[in-house]
C-alpha positions in Angstrom: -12.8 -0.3 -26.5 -12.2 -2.1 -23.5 -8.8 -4.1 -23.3 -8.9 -8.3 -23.3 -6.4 -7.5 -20.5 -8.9 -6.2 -18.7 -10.9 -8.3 -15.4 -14.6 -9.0 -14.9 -15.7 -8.5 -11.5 -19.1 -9.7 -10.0 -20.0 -11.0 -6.2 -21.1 -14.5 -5.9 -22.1 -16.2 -2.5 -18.7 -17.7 -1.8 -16.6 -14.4 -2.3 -15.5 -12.3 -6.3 -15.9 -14.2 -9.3 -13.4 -12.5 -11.3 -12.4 -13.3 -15.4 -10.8 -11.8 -18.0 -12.3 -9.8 -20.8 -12.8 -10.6 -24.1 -11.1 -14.4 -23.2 -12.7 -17.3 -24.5 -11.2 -19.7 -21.2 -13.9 -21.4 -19.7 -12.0 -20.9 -16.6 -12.0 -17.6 -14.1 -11.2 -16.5 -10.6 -12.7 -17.5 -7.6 -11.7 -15.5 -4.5 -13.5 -16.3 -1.3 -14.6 -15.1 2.3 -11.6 -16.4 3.4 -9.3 -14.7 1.2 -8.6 -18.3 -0.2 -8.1 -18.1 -4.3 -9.1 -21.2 -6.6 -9.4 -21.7 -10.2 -13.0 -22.6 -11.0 -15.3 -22.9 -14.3 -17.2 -21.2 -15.3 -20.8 -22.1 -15.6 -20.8 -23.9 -12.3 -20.4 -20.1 -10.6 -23.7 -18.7 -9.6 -23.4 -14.6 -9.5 -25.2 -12.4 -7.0 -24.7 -9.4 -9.3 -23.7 -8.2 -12.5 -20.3 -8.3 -14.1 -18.2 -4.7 -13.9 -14.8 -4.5 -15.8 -11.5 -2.7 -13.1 -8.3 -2.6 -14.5 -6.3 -5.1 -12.6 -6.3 -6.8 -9.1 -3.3 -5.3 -6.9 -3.5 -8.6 -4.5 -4.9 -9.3 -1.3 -4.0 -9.2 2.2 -5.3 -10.3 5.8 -5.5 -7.9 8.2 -6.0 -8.3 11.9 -9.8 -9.8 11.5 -10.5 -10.6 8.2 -9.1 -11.0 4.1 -9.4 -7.6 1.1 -9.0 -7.8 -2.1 -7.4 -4.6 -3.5 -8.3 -4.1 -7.2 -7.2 -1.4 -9.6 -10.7 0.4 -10.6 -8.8 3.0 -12.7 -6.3 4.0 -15.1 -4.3 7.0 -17.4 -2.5 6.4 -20.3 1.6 7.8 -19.3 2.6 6.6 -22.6 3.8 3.9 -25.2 6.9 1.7 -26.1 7.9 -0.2 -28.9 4.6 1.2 -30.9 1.8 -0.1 -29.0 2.8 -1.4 -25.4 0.7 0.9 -22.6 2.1 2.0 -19.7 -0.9 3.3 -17.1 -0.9 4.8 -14.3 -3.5 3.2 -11.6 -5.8 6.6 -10.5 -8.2 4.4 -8.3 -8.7 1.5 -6.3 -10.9 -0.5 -4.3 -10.2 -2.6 -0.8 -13.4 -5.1 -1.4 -14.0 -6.7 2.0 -13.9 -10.5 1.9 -15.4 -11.9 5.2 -18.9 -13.3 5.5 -19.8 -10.8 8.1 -18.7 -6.9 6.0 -20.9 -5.6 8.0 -18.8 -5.9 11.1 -15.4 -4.3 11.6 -13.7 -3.9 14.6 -12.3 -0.4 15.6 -8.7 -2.3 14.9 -9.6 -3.5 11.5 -10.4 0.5 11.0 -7.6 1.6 11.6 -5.7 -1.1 9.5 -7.7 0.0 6.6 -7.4 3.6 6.9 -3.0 3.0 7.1 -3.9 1.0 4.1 -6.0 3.4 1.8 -3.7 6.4 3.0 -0.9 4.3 1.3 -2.5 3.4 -1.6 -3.7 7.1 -2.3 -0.3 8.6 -1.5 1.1 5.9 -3.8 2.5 6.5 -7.4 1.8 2.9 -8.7 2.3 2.4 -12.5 1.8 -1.0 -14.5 1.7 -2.6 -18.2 -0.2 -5.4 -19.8 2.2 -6.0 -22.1 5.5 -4.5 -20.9 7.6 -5.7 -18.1 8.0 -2.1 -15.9 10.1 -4.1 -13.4 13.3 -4.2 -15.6 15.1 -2.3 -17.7 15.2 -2.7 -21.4 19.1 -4.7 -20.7 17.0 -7.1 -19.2 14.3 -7.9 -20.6 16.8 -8.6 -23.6 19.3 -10.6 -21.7 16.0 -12.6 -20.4 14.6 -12.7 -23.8 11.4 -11.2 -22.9 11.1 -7.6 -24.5 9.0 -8.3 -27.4 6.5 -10.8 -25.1 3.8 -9.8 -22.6 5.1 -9.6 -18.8 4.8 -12.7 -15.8 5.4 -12.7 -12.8 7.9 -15.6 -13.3 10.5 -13.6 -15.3 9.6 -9.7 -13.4 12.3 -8.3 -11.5 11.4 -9.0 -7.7 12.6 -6.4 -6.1 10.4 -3.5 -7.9 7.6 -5.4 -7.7 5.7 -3.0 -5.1 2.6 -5.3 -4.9 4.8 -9.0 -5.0 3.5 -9.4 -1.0 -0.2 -8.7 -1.6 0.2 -11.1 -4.7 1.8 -13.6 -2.9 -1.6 -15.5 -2.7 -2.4 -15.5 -6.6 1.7 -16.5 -7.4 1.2 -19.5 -4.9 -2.2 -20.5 -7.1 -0.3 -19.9 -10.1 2.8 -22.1 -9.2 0.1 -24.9 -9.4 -2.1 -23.6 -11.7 -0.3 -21.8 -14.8 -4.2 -20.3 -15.3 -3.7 -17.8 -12.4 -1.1 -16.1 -14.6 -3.6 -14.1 -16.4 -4.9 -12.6 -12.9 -1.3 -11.1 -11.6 -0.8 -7.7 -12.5 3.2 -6.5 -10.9 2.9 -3.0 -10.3 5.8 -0.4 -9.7 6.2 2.4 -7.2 7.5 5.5 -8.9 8.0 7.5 -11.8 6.7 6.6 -15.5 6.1 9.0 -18.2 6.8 8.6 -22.2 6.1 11.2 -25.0 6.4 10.7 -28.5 8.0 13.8 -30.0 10.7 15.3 -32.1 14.5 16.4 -32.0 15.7 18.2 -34.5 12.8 17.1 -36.8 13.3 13.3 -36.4 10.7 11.2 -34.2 11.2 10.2 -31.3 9.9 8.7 -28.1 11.3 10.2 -24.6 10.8 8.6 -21.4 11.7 8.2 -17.8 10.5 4.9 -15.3 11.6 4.8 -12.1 11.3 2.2 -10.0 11.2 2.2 -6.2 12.8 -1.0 -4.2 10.2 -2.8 -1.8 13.0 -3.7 0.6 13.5 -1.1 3.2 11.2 1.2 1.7 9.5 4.1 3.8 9.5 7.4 5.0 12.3 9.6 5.3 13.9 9.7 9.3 11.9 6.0 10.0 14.3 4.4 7.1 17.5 5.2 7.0 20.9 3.3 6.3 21.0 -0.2 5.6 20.2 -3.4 7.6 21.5 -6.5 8.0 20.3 -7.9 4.5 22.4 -5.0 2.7 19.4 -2.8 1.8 19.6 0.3 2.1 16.5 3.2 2.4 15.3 5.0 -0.3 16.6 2.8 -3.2 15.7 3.8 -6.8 16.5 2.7 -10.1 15.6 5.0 -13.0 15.9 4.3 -16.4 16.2 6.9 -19.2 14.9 5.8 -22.6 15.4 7.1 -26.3 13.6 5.3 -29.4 14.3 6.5 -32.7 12.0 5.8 -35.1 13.2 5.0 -38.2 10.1 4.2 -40.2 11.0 0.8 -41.5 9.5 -0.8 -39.1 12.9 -0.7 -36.9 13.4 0.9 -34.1 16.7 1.9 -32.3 16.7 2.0 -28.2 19.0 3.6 -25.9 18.7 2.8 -22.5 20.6 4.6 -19.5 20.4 3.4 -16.1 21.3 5.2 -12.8 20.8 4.1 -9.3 20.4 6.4 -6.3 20.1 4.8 -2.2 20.9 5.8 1.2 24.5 6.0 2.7 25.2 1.9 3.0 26.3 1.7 6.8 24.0 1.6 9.9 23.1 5.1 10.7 19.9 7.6 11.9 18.4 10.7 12.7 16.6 10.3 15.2 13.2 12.7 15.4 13.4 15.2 18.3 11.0 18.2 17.0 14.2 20.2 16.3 14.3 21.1 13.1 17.7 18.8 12.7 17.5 15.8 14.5 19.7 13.8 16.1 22.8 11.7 14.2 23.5 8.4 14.7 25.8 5.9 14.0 25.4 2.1 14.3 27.8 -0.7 14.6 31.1 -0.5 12.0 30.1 -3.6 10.8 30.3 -3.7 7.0 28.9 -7.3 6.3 25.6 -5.3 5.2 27.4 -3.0 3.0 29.7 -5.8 1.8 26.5 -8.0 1.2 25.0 -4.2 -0.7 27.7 -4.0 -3.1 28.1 -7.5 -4.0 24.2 -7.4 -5.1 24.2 -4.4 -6.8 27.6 -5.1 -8.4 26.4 -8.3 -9.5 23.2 -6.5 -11.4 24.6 -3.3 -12.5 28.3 -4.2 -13.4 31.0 -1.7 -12.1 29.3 1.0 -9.7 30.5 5.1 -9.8 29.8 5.5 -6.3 29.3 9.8 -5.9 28.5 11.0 -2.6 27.6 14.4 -2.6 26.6 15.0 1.5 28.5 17.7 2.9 32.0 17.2 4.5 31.5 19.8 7.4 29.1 20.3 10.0 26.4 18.1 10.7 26.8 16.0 7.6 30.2 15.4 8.1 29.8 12.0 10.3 28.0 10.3 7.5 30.5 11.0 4.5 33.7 9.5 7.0 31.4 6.6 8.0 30.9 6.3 4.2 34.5 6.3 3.0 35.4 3.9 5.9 33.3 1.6 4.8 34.6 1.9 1.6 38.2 1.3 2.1 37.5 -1.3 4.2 36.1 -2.9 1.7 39.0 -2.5 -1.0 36.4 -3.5 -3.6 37.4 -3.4 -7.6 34.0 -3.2 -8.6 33.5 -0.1 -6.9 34.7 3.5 -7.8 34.2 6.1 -5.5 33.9 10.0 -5.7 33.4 13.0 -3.6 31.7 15.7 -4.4 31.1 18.5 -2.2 28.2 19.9 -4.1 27.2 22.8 -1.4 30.9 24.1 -2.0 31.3 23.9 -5.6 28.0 24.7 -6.7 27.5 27.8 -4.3 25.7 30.9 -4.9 23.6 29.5 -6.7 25.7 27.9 -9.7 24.2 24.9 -9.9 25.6 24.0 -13.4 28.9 23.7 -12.2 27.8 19.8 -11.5 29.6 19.4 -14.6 32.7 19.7 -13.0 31.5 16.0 -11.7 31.3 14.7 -15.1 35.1 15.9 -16.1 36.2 14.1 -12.7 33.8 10.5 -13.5 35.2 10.3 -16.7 39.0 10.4 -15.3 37.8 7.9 -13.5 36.9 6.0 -16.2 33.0 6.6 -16.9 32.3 6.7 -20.7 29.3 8.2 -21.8 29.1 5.5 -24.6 28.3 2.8 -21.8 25.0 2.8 -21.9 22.6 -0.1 -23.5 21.5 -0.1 -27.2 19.0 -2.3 -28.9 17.1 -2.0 -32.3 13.9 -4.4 -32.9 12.3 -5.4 -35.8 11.0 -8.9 -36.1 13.0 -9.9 -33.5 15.6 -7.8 -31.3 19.0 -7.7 -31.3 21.3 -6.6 -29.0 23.6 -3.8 -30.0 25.5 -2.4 -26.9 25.7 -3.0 -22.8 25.6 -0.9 -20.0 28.4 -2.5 -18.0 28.4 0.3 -15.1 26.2 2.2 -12.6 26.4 5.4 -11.4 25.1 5.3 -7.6 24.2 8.9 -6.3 23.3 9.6 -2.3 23.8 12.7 -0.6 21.7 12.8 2.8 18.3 11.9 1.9 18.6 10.8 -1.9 16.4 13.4 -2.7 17.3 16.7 -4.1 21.1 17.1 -4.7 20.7 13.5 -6.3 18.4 14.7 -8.6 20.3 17.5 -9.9 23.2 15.4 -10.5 21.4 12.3 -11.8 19.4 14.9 -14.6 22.8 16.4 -15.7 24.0 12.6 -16.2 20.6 11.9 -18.2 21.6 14.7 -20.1 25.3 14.1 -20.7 24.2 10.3 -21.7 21.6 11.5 -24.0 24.2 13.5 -26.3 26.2 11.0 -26.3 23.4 8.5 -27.5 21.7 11.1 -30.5 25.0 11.7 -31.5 25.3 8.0 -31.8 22.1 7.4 -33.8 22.5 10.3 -36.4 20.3 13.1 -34.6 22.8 15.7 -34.3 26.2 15.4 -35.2 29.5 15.0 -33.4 29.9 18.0 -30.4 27.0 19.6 -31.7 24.5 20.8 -28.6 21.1 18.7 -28.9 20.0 21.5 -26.3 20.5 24.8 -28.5 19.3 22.9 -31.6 16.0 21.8 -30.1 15.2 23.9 -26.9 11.5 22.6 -27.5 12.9 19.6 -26.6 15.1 20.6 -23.8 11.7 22.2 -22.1 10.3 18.7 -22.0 13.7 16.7 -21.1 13.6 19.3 -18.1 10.0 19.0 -16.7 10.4 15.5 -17.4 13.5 14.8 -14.6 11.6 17.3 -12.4 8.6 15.6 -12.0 10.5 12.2 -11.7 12.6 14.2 -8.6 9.0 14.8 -7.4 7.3 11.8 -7.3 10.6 10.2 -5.6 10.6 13.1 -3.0 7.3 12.6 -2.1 7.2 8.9 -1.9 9.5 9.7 0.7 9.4 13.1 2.8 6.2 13.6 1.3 6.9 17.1 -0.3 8.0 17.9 -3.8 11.0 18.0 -4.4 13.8 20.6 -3.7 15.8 22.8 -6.4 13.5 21.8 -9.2 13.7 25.1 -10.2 17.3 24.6 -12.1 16.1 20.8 -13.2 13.0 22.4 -14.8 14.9 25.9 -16.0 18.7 25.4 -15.6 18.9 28.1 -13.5 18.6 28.1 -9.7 15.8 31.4 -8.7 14.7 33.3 -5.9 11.3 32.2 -6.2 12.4 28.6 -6.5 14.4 29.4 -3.2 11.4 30.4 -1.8 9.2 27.3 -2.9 12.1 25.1 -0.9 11.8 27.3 2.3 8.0 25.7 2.0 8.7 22.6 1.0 11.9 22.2 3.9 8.5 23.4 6.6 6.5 21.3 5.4 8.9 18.2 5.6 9.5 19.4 9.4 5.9 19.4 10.2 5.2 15.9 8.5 8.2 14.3 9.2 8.0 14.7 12.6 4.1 14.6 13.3 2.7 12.8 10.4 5.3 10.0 9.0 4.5 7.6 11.5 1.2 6.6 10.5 2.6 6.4 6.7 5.4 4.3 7.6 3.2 2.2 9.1 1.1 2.3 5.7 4.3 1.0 4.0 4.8 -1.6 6.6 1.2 -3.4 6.4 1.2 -3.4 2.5 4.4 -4.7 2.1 4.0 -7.2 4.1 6.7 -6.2 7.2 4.0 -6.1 9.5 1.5 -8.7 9.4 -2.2 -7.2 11.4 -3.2 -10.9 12.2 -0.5 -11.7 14.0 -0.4 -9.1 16.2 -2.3 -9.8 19.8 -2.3 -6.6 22.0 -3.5 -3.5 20.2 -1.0 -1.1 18.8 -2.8 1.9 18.7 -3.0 2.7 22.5 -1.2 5.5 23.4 1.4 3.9 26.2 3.1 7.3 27.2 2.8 8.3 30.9 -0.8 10.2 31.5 1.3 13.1 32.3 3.6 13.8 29.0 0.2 13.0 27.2 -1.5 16.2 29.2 1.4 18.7 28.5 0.6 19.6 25.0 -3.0 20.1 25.7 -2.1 22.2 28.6 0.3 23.8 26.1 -2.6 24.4 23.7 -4.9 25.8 26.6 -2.3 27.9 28.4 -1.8 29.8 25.4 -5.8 30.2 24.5 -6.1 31.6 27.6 -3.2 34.0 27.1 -4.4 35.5 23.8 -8.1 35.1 24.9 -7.2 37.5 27.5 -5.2 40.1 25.8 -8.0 40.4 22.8 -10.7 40.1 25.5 -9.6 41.4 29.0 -12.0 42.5 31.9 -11.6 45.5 32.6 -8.0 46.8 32.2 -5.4 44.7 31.1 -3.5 46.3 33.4 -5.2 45.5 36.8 -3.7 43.4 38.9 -6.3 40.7 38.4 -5.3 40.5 34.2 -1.4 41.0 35.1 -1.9 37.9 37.4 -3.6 35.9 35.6 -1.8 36.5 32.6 1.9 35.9 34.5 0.4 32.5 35.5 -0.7 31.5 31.7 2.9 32.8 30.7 4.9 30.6 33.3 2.5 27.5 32.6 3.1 27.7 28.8 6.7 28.3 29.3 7.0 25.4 31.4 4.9 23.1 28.8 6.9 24.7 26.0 10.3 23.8 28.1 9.4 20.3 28.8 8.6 19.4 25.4 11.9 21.3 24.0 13.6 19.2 26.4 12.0 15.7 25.4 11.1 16.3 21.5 11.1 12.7 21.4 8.7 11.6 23.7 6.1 14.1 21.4 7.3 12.7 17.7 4.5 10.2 16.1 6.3 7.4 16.0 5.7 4.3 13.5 3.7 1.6 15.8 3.7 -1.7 14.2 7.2 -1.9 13.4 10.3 -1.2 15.6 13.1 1.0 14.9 16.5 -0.2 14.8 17.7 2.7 16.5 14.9 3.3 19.3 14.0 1.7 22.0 11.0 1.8 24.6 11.4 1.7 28.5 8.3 1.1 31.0 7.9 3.3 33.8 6.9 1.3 36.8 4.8 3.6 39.7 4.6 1.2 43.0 5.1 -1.3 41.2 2.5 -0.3 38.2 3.3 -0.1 35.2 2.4 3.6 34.2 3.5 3.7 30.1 6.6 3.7 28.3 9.1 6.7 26.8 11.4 6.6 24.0 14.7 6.3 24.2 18.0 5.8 21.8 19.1 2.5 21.5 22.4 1.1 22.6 23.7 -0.5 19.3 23.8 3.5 18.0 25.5 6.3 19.3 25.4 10.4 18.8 27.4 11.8 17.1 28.9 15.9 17.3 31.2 16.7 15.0 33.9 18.8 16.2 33.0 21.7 14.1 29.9 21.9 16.2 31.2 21.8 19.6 32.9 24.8 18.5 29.7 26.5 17.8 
């Protein structure tokens, strides 16, 4: 059966004709050649071919030559809430050319659109036709909205991963209430919900995470915060219990946690070694005064638990961190240490609950969290006043661990709370067939935020999915932590660039010289290949030598193809930076480019750090 939420596509002369299934509007859609939108009618629309239904329209942007429309072809079913609201995930798209002439398309318009499908294949993008997957269940209900069908006028902004490619339809629609039916706000993320048992009373289970769109990208090209007070890597993910109760009303818990980068200006800046270099910016704390104040405003009181390590390399961060902190002198704000690689050592990962004991002298109550029970109409039981905001360096895999044993801890609190299990007694030992799928459940979310931003799995997803920490989930991180090197420093640039067109930070038609030209000198874009060829010689020789490998002729040749690589190999040790594939269309806060002038001529640029941030060695290392 296919949904009245559903869209009608077909081509006509002027551009897509698009309308909405199973509606009987006399009005539809009209986007045209030049990426212009207009509500039209119906009849007066002459089609150049048939009708197909896609799930949704994404947006549309303008590139450097010419307008797309992005549509949602297909969709999965991740789940239900509140009986019968869907929540899909998109599984394909379609970037529909708009101009006149499809037929032509400059080699820089390729390139555009390959940054562009990369990031929309790479993308985890979730959406509802019924069900507002920008905001949490708190809310919708403070807004009123939980039991009607999701706009764009009342959605949550900031997780609104498509709000800049939509920008077009949302201008149509602020004159034209019509062009509501056509916006479809997407998330970036995590959603999954499963209808199940514990301890032999129904249930639904779920996890949604939503990415920010503000300072989004790619693990060592967004770090920090900038001058807006938005920080890198900034997730919000929402854990949700229903209890079905069979009457027709339903009780539901809501827990929300927030996890984002370290809120003062710092880097790392890519050199091909395996760590990079760390840099601080100004000690300005403006930004991070601006941060708090906004997330304080929409989360209530914030548990702030920083979990980076406090010797070493990681060191600089946590001091900038707690600097900022108590420069701030901020009631709103609660702040906790915990050195996680200390106390959870040798592999006892389950001593995070020593965190817990400390959050809750703090003053965290695992009641605070948001209840609601609908029926006819809903009504509001309990609010989350607080937010527990968990970094350590990258917001990835220590985060995780600690954010699941929160989940956990919450979720006790709450089935205690509706009847489930009774007071102190484990939900875990009663129903393990339930703990299985609480566990894959907050290991797949740690996934699907890992790879949105180092573009591996996640790390120590062994003890989120088992409890226990493994050898052979030691092993899968030694893969994961290669593959991270290898992408981070020779792949990333390209996707942060992705990131940076679709969100709208980089804008292809403004742009006048190419930014695709390699710039660097003609010689540091010749030493890796005479890296590459230095050492195809070498083993060329020693599989396939002429004669003996030991006459003179082999020895000398082969002492030249030793000295060459080890002077390519040297010189690219020496200046890793020059060799990482850096993002192009959008500069870096931390680097900076120089020209090289030869007679006067200008003969490329290199890569250098930027003034406004310095390096930082701990003391610990000079030791070393």
């Amino acid at each position: 059966m296919v949904s009245p939420y559903m869209i009608g596509i077909a081509e006509t002369e002027e551009g897509y004709f698009l309308e909405q299934t199973s509606s009987a509007s006399s009005h539809a859609l009209l986007v045209n050649n030049s990426g212009s939108v207009s509500i039209v009618e119906k009849e007066k629309v002459q089609l150049t071919s048939s009708i197909s239904t896609i799930a949704g329209i994404i947006g549309i942007i303008h590139l450097s030559s010419g307008a797309y429309l992005i549509t949602a072809n297909g969709s999965s079913e991740v789940g239900r809430v509140f009986g019968d609201k869907k929540i899909y995930r998109i599984t394909a798209f379609s970037i529909l050319p708009l101009s006149s002439n499809r037929s032509v398309v400059t080699e820089e318009e390729t390139k555009y659109l390959e940054l562009l499908k990369n990031h929309l294949n790479d993308a985890t993008l979730f959406f509802s036709y019924d069900y507002d997957l920008t905001s949490s269940v708190q809310r919708q209900s403070q807004l009123d909205t939980l039991l009607s069908s999701p706009s764009w006028r009342t959605v949550d902004t900031e997780f609104m991963w498509n709000h800049f490619v939509s920008s077009d339809l949302i201008k149509l629609a602020e004159k034209n209430p019509i062009a509501d039916n056509f916006i479809l706000p997407v998330i970036y993320g995590y959603a999954k919900l499963v209808k199940t048992t514990i301890n032999q009373k129904p249930v639904t289970f779920g996890l949604i995470t939503r990415r920010s769109r503000y300072r989004a990208g790619t693990r060592y090209f967004r770090r920090g915060i900038n001058t807006d007070g938005y920080v890198a890597n900034f997730n919000e993910t929402e854990q949700l219990l229903i209890i079905h109760s069979g009457t027709g009303e339903d009780s539901i818990y809501s827990y929300l946690q927030i996890r984002g980068s370290v809120p003062v200006y710092w880097a790392e800046m890519n050199n091909l070694q395996y760590k990079p270099n760390l840099l601080l910016g100004p000690s300005d704390y403006i930004a991070t005064r601006l941060h708090f104040q906004r997330t304080s405003k929409k989360y209530g009181k914030q548990y702030l638990v920083n979990l980076v390590n406090q010797k070493g390399y990681e060191r600089p961060v946590k001091l900038a961190y707690e600097s900022a902190v108590t420069a701030l002198n901020d009631p709103n704000i609660d702040y906790t240490y915990f050195d996680f690689h200390h106390e959870c050592r040798k592999m006892r990962w389950d001593r995070v609950k020593l965190l817990i004991s400390h959050l809750k002298e703090r003053g965290l109550s695992d009641h605070d969290y948001c209840s609601v029970t609908i029926g006819e109409k809903v009504i509001m039981g309990s609010r989350q006043t607080h937010a527990v905001r968990t970094n350590c360096m990258d917001c990835l895999d220590r985060t995780n661990v600690v954010q699941s044993t929160l989940g956990r801890w919450f979720l006790q609190s709450e089935l205690e709370k509706a009847g489930v299990v009774s007071v102190g007694q484990s939900w875990e030992s009663i129903d393990p067939a339930f703990n299985y799928i609480f566990q894959n459940f907050w290991a797949d979310n740690a996934d699907a935020v890992s790879n949105s931003y180092s573009g591996t799995g996640a790390l120590k997803t062994d003890f989120t999915r088992t409890g226990k920490r493994t050898k052979k989930g030691a092993l899968n991180d030694l893969i994961n932590s290669i593959t991270r090197y290898i992408k981070n420093n020779y792949r990333d640039g390209p996707r942060q660039d992705g990131y940076d067109i679709f969100l709208g930070n980089a804008l292809p038609y403004e742009i006048v010289n190419s930014q695709f030209q390699d710039v660097r000198p003609a010689a540091t874009q010749a030493i890796p290949y005479v890296l590459l060829a230095s050492l195809t010689i070498l083993f060329t020789t020693l599989i396939y030598p002429k004669g003996s490998l030991l006459d003179f002729k082999n020895c000398s040749f082969l002492a030249i193809c030793v000295t060459v690589l080890g002077f390519s190999l040297r010189y690219i040790v020496k200046n890793g930076i020059q060799f990482v594939n850096w993002p192009r269309l959008c500069s870096l806060d931390y680097l900076k480019t120089r020209e090289i002038l030869n007679d006067g001529k200008f003969n490329g640029v290199l890569y250098e750090k930027a003034a406004t941030f310095n390096k930082y060695v701990a003391e610990d290392q000079k030791k070393e």
